[in-house]
Each structure stands twice: as C-alpha cells, then as structure tokens.
C-alpha positions as a LaTeX table, in Angstrom:
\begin{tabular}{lrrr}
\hline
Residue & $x$ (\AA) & $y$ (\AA) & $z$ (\AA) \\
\hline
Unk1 & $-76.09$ & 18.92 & 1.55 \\
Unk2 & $-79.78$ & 17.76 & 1.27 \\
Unk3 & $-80.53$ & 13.75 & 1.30 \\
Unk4 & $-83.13$ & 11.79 & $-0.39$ \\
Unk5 & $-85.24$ & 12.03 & 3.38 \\
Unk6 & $-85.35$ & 16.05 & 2.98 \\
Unk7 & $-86.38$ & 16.07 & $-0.80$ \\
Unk8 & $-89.23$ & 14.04 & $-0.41$ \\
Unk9 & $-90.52$ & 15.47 & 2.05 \\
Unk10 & $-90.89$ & 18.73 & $-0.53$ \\
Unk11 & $-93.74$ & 16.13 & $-2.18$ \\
Unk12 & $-95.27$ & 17.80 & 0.75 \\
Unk13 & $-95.78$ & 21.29 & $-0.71$ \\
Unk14 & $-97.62$ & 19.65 & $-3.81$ \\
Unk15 & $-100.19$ & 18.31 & $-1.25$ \\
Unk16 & $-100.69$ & 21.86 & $-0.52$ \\
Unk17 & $-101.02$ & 23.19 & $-4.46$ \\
Unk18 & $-103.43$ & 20.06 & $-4.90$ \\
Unk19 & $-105.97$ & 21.38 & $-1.69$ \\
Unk20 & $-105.77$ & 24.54 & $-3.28$ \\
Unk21 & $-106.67$ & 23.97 & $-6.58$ \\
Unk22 & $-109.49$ & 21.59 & $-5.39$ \\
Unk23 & $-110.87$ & 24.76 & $-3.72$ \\
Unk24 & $-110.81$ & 27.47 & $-5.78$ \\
Unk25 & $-112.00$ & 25.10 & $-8.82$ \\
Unk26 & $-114.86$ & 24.76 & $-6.68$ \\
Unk27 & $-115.31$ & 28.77 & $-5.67$ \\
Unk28 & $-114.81$ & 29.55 & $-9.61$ \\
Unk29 & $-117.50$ & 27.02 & $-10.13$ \\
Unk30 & $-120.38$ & 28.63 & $-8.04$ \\
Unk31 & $-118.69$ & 32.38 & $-9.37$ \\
Unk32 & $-119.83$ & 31.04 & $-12.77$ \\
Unk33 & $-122.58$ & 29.70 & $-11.67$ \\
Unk34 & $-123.61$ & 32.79 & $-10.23$ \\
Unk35 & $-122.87$ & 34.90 & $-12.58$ \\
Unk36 & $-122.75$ & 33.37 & $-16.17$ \\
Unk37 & $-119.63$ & 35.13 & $-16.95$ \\
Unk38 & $-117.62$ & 33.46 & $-19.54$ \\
Unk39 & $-114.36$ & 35.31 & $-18.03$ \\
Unk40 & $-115.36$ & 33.33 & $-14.67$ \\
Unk41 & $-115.71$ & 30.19 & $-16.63$ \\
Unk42 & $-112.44$ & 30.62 & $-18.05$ \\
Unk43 & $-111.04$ & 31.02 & $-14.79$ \\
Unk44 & $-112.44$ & 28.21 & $-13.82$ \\
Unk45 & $-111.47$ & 26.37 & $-15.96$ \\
Unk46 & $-107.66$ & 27.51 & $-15.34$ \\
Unk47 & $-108.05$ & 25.99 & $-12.09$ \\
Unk48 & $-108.98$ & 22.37 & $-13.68$ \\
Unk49 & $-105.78$ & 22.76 & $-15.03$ \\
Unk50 & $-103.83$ & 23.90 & $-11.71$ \\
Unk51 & $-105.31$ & 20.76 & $-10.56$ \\
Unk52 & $-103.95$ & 18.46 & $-12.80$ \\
Unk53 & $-100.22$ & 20.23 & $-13.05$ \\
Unk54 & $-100.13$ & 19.78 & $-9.40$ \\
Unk55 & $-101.06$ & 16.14 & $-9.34$ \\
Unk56 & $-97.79$ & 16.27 & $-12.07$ \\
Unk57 & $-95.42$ & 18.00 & $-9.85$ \\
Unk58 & $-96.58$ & 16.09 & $-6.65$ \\
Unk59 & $-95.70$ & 12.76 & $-8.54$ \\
Unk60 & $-92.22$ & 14.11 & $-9.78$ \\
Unk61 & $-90.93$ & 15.17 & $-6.87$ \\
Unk62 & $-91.64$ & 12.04 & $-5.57$ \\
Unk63 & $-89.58$ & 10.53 & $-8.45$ \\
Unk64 & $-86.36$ & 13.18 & $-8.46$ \\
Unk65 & $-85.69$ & 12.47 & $-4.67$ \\
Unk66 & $-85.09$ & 8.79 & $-5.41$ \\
Unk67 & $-81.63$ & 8.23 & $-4.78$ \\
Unk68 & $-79.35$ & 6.85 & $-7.79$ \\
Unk69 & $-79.46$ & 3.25 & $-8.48$ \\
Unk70 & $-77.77$ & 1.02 & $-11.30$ \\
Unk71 & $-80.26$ & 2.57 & $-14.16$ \\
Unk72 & $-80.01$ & 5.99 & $-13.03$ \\
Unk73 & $-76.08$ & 6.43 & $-11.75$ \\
Unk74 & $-76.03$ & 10.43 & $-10.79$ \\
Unk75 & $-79.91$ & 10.39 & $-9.72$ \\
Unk76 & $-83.47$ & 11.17 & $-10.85$ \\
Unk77 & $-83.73$ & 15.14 & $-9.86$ \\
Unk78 & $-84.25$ & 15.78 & $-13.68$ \\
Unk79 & $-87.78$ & 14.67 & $-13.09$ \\
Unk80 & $-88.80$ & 18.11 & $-12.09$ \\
Unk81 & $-87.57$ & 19.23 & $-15.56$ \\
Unk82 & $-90.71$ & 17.26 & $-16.46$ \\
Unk83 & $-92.94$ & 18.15 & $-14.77$ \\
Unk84 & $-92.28$ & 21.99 & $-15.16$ \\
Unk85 & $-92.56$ & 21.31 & $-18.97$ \\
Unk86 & $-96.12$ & 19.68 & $-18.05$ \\
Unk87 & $-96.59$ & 22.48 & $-16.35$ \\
Unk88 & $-96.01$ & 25.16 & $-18.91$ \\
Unk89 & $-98.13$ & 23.00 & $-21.38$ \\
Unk90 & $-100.85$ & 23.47 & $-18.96$ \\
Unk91 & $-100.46$ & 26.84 & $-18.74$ \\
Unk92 & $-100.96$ & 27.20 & $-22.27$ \\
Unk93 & $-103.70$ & 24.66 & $-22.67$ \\
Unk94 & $-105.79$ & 26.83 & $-19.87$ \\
Unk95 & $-104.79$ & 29.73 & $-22.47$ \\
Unk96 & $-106.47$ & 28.13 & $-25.39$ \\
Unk97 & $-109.72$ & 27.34 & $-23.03$ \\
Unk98 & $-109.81$ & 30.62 & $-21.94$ \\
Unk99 & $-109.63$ & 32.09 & $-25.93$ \\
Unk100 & $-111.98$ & 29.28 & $-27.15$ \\
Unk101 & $-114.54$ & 30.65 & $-24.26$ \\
Unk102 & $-113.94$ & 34.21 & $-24.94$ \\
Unk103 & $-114.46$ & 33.93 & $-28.99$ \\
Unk104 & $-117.85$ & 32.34 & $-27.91$ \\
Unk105 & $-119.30$ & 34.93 & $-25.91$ \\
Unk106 & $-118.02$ & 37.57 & $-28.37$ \\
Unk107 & $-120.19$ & 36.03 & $-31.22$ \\
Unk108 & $-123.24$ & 35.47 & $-28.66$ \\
Unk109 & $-123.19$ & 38.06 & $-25.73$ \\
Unk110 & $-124.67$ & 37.62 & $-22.89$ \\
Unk111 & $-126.19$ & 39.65 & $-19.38$ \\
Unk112 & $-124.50$ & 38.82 & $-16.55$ \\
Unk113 & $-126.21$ & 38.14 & $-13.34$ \\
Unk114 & $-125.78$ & 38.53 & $-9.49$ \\
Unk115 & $-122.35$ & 39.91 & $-10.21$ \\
Unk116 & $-121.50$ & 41.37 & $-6.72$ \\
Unk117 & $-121.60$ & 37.80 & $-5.21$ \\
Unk118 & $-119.97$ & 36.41 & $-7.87$ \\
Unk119 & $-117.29$ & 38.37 & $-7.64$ \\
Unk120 & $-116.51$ & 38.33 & $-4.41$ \\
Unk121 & $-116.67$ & 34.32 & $-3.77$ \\
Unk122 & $-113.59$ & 34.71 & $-7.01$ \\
Unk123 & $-111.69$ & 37.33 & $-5.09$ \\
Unk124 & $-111.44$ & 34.94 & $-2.54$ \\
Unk125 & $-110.68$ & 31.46 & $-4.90$ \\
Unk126 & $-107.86$ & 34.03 & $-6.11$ \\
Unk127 & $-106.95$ & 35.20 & $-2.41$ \\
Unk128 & $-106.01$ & 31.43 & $-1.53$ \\
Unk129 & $-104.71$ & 30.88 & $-4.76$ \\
Unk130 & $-102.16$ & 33.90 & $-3.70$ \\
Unk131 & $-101.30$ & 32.65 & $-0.27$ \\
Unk132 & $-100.30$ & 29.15 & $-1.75$ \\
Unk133 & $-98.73$ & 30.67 & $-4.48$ \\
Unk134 & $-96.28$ & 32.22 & $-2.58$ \\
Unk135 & $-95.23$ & 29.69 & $-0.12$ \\
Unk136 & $-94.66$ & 27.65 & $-3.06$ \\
Unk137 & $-92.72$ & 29.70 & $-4.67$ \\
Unk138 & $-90.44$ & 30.15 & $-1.79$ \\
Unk139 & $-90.09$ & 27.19 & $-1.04$ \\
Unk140 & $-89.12$ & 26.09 & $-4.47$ \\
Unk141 & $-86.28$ & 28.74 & $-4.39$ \\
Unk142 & $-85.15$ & 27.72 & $-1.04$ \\
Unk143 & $-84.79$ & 24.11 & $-1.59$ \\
Unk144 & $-83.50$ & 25.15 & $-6.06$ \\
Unk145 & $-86.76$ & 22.71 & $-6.92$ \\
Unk146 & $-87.94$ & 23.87 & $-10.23$ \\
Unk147 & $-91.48$ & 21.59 & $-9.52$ \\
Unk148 & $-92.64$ & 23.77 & $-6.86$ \\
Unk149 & $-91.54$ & 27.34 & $-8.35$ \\
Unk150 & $-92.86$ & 25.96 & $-11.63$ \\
Unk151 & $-95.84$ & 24.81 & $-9.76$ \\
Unk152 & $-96.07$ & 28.39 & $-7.52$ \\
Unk153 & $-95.99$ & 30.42 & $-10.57$ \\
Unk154 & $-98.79$ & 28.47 & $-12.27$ \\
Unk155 & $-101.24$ & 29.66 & $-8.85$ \\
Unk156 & $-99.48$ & 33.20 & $-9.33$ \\
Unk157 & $-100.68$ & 33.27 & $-12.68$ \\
Unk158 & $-103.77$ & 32.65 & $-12.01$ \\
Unk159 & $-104.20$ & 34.63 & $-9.40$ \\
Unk160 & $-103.47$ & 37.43 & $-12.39$ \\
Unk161 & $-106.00$ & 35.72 & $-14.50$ \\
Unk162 & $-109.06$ & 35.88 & $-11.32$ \\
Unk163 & $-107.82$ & 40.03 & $-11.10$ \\
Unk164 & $-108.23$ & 40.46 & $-14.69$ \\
Unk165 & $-111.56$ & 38.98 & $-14.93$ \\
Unk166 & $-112.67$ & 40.13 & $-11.53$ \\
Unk167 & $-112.18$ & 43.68 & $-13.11$ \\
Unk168 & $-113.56$ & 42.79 & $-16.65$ \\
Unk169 & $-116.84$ & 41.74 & $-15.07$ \\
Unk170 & $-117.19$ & 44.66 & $-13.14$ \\
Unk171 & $-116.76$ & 46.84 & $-15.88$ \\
Unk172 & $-119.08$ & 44.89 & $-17.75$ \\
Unk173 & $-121.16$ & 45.47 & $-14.51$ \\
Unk174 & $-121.19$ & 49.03 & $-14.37$ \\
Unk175 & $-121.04$ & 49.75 & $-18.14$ \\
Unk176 & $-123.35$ & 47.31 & $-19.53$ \\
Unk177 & $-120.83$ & 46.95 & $-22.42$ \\
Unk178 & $-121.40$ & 43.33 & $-22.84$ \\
Unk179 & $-118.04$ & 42.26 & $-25.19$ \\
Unk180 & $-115.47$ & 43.70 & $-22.51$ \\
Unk181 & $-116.12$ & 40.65 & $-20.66$ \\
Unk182 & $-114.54$ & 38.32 & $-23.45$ \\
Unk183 & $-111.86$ & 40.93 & $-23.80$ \\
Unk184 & $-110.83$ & 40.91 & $-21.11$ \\
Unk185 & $-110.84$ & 37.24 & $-20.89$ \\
Unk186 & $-108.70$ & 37.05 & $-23.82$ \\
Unk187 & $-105.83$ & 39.92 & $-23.01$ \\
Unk188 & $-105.70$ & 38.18 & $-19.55$ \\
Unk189 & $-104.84$ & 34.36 & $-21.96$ \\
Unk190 & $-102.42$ & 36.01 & $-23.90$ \\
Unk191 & $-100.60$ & 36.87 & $-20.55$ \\
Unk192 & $-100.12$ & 33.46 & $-19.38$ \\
Unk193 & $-99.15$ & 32.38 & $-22.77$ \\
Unk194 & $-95.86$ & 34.57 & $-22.14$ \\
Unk195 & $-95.67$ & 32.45 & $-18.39$ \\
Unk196 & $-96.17$ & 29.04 & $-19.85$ \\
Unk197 & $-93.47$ & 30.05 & $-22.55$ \\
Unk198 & $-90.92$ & 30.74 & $-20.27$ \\
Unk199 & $-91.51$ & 27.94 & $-17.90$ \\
Unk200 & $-90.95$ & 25.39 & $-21.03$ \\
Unk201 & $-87.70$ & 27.54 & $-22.26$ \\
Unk202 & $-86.41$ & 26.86 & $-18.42$ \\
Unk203 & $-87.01$ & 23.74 & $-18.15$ \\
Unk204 & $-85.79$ & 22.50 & $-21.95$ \\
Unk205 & $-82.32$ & 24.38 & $-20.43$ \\
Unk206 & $-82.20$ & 22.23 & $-17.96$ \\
Unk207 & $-82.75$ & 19.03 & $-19.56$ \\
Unk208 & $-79.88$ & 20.51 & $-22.08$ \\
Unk209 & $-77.28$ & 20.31 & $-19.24$ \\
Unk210 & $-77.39$ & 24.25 & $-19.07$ \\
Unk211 & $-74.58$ & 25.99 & $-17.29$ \\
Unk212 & $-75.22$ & 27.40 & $-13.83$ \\
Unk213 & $-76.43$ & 31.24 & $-13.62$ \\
Unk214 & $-73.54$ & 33.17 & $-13.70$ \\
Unk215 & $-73.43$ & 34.07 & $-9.55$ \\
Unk216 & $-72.56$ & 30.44 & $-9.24$ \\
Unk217 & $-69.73$ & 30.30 & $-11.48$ \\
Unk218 & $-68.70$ & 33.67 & $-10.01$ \\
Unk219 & $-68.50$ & 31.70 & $-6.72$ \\
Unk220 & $-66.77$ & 28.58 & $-8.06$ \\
Unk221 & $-64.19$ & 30.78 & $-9.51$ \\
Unk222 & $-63.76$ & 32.78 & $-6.43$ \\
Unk223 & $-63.13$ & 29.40 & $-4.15$ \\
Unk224 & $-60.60$ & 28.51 & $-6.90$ \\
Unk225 & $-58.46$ & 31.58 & $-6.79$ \\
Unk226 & $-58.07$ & 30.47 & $-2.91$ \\
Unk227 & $-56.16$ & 27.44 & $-4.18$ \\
Unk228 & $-54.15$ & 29.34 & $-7.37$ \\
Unk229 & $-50.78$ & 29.69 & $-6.83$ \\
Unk230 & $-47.50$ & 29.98 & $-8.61$ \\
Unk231 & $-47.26$ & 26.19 & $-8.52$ \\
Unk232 & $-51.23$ & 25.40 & $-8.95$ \\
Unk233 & $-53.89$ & 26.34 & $-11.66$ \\
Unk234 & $-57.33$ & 25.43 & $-12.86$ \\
Unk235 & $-58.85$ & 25.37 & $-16.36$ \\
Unk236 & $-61.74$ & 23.78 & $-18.60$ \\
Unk237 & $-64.25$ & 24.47 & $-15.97$ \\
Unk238 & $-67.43$ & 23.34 & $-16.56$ \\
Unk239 & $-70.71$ & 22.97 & $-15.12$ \\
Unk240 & $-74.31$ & 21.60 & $-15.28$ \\
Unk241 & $-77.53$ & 22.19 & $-13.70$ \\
Unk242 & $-79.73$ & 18.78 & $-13.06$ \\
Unk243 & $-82.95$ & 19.66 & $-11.04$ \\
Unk244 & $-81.69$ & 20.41 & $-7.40$ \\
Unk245 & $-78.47$ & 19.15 & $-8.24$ \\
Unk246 & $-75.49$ & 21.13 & $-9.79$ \\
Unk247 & $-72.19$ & 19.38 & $-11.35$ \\
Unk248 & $-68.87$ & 21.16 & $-12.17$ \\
Unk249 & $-65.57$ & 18.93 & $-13.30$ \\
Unk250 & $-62.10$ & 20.80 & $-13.92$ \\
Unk251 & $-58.47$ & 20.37 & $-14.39$ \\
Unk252 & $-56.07$ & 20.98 & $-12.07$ \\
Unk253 & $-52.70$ & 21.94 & $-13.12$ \\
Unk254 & $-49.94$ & 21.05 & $-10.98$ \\
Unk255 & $-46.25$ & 20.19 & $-11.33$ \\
Unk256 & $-45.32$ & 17.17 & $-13.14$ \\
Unk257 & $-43.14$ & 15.96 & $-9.79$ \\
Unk258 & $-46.03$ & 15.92 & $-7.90$ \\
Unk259 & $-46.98$ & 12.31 & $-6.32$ \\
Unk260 & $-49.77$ & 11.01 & $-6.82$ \\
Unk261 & $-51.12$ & 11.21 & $-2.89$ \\
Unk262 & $-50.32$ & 14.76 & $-3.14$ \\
Unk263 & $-52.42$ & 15.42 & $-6.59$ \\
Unk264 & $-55.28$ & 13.39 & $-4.86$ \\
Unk265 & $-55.18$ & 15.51 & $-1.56$ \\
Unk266 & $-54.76$ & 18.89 & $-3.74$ \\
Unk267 & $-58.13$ & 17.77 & $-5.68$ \\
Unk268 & $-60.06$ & 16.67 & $-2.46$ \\
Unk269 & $-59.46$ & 19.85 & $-0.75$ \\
Unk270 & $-60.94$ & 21.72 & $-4.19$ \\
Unk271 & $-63.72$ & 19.40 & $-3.91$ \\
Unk272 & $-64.47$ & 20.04 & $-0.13$ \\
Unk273 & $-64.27$ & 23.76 & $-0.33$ \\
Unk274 & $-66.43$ & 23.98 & $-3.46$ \\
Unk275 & $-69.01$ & 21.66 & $-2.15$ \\
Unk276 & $-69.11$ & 23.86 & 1.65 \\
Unk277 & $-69.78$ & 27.15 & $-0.73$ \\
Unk278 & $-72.43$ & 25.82 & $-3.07$ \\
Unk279 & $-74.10$ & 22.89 & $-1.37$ \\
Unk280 & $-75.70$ & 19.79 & $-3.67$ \\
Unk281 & $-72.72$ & 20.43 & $-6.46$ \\
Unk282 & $-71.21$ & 17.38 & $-7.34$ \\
Unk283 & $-67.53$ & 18.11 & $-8.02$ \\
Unk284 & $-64.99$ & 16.03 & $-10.71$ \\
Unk285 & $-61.42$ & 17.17 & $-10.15$ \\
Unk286 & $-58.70$ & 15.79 & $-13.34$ \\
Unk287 & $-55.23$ & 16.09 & $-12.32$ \\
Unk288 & $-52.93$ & 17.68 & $-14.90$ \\
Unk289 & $-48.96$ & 17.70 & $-15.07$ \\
Unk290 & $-48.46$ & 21.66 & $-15.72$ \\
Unk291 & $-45.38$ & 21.08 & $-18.29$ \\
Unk292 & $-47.65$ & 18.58 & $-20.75$ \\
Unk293 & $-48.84$ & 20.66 & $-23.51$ \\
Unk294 & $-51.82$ & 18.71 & $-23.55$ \\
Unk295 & $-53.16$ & 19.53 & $-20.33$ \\
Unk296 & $-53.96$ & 22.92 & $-22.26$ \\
Unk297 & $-56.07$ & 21.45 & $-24.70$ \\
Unk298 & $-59.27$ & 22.69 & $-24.60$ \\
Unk299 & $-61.96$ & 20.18 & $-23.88$ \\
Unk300 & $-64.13$ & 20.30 & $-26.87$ \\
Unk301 & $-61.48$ & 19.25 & $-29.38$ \\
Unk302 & $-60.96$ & 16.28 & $-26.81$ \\
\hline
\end{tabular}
C-alpha cells in the first residue's frame, strides 16, 4: 500500500512535463519563426497550453497525496480528477487556437520559408515531447494516477499534432499548394478534440464515484469465493474509484449464532485478503445474520 511520502514524490514527474513543455514551446517558437507556417504556430501554441496543464497537474498531485484530515475524512486523491478535467479543457482550448489559426491562413495564404530547418528543429520539440510522454504515461499507470496519464497523453497528443504539421508543411513544401498547410492544421485539431473529450468523460466518472473496471471486480469476487462456504456468503458488493484510491463495502452473511468476535475476525480476514490482492482499496465489511430476511435487501431500497 502506497503512503502520503510515495505519492508526493509523483509531483516529481510533473517537474519533468513542465521542463518539457518549456522546451519545445521554445523549439516551436523559432520553427515558426523560421518558417511562417501557421500549422507551426498552432503547434506552438499547443505547447503554451502543455505548459500550463502541467503547472495544473504538478499542483494537484501535490494536493491528492495530502493525507485525510478532519475536512477531508477518506483523503484528497480526487484532486487529480481535477486536474485531468483542466487538462482535457486544455486540450480543447489548444484545438480552438489551432482552428482559429488555420481559418486565417486559409482566407490569406501565405509562402513558407526556410522550411527544411524549420522542420527539423519541430521534429525534435516533438521527439522530446515523445520521450516525456511516455515515461509519463507509465508512470501514471504504474502508480493508477490519472494526473500524470492525463498529463502524458496531453504530450502524446501533441506529439501527433508536430507529425501532422511536420507533414502538412512539407507537402506544402514540395507542392506549393499553399491551403494544405491550414488543412492540415485543422484535421490534426479535430483529432485532439476526440483526446480532450475522453479525458473529461474519465475524469467526470471518477468524480461520479464510478465502479472499478471490471478486472478488478473480477478479482474482488475471486478473493471472495475463497471465503464462501456453506455457512458464509457475500452480497451488495460495491465499489468506487477515488483518484489512486479504490473503495469496496459488502455484506457478509453468516449464521445468526455467530459471536460477535467471530463475525469481526471473519470480516478482518475479508478485509486483509482483499487489500493484499488489490493494494490502496479501502475495504467496509457489514456483518449479516444469514436467517434475517433483511440482510437480503438490496441496498438501494435501503
């Protein structure tokens, strides 16, 4: 089980998306510069944006690995949720920059200069873009942080937009067609439109108390049928995802004769084996006499 100590250090990885962005914004910069391509200027601009999402996610993981306190009773991990939403907004605001630019240069065209350079110096913006990307990405799934795979995907998606416009200008390049540019430019927005739509959908899940993915409750019920027995049962199981954390509470169903110590014992041995096979779950365990008719009851008439 991961501590407050381990999950800030994950802050860590936003430091890295921040140096990133700061660099290829810069690259993109001189590319445009270079060049005069409104496709690199959108790109560009998409960094500006990778910027400020990271600043987002870097100050949200800070916030979700705060341990509870008497405001916040089971924790602040649905921060991330947050900043994932920020980051999808992003995504799309870099979208409507991108369209905006394009719809400008397809009204007033324009030659494009020193485009060998200018591509190259992008190539490598999106190169590094790539790299950090991916180790976010990873790390994200590794340590079930929605910031940093939220945050990874944004710097995969733009890596996407830099190939897109990388190709659009050399087309434009080598067949002086002057509109492809903006084209290009446009069909590449539209594309992270569908990325910053499905980080938002994710992340409003989330903050809905979404059930876990089904492989999880496949495992939960699989520990469960370890305990099942003619005496023992389980029902009304249900779970929650919070950020990096993940609830479940269920009913036991025992015999009525039971003791109490012997409930309690039953119920802490659930608890133990379902925490060992899916660690950071927070486990609720509600001891049922098996020949009460209203231990059956389905929880949401209760």
């Amino acid at each position: 089980m991961q501590n407050t100590t381990d999950r800030a250090q994950l802050s860590r990885w936003a430091l890295l998306s921040i140096a990133a962005a700061l660099v290829t914004m810069a690259l993109k910069v001189i590319a445009w510069q270079i060049t005069g391509s409104v496709g690199l200027l959108s790109d560009a601009a998409e960094s500006l944006v990778n910027l400020t999402a990271a600043v987002v996610a870097f100050v949200a993981l800070r916030v979700a690995a705060r341990p509870p306190d008497d405001s916040h009773q089971f924790g602040h991990a649905k921060a991330e949720y947050f900043s994932a939403i920020i980051e999808g907004l992003m995504i799309l605001i870099a979208a409507a920059i991108i369209i905006a630019s394009a719809v400008e240069r397809l009204l007033h065209p324009r030659e494009l200069e020193t485009v060998g350079v200018g591509l190259a110096v992008s190539a490598l913006a999106g190169a590094l873009n790539g790299l950090a990307g991916w180790a976010l990405v990873r790390a994200g799934r590794r340590h079930r942080s929605i910031a940093l795979q939220a945050d990874g995907r944004h710097l995969l998606t733009d890596v996407w937009t830099t190939v897109g416009v990388v190709i659009g200008v050399a087309l434009v390049a080598l067949t002086g067609w002057l509109p492809l540019d903006a084209l290009i430019a446009i069909a590449v927005a539209v594309n992270i439109l569908y990325v910053g739509y499905g980080l938002i959908r994710r992340s409003v899940g989330g903050l809905m108390d979404a059930a876990l993915d089904a492989a999880d409750q496949r495992e939960i019920e699989r520990v469960l049928d370890g305990f099942r027995s003619p005496e023992v049962d389980f029902h009304d199981v249900r779970t929650r995802q919070s950020g990096w954390l993940r609830f479940v509470t269920l009913h036991a169903l025992v015999p009525g004769d039971w003791t109490v110590r012997r409930g309690h014992d039953l119920a802490e041995q659930v608890q133990d084996a379902l925490t060992a096979a899916l660690p950071d779950l927070r486990v609720v365990v509600h001891v049922e006499p098996v020949d009460d008719p209203r231990s059956y009851e389905p929880w949401r008439r209760r």
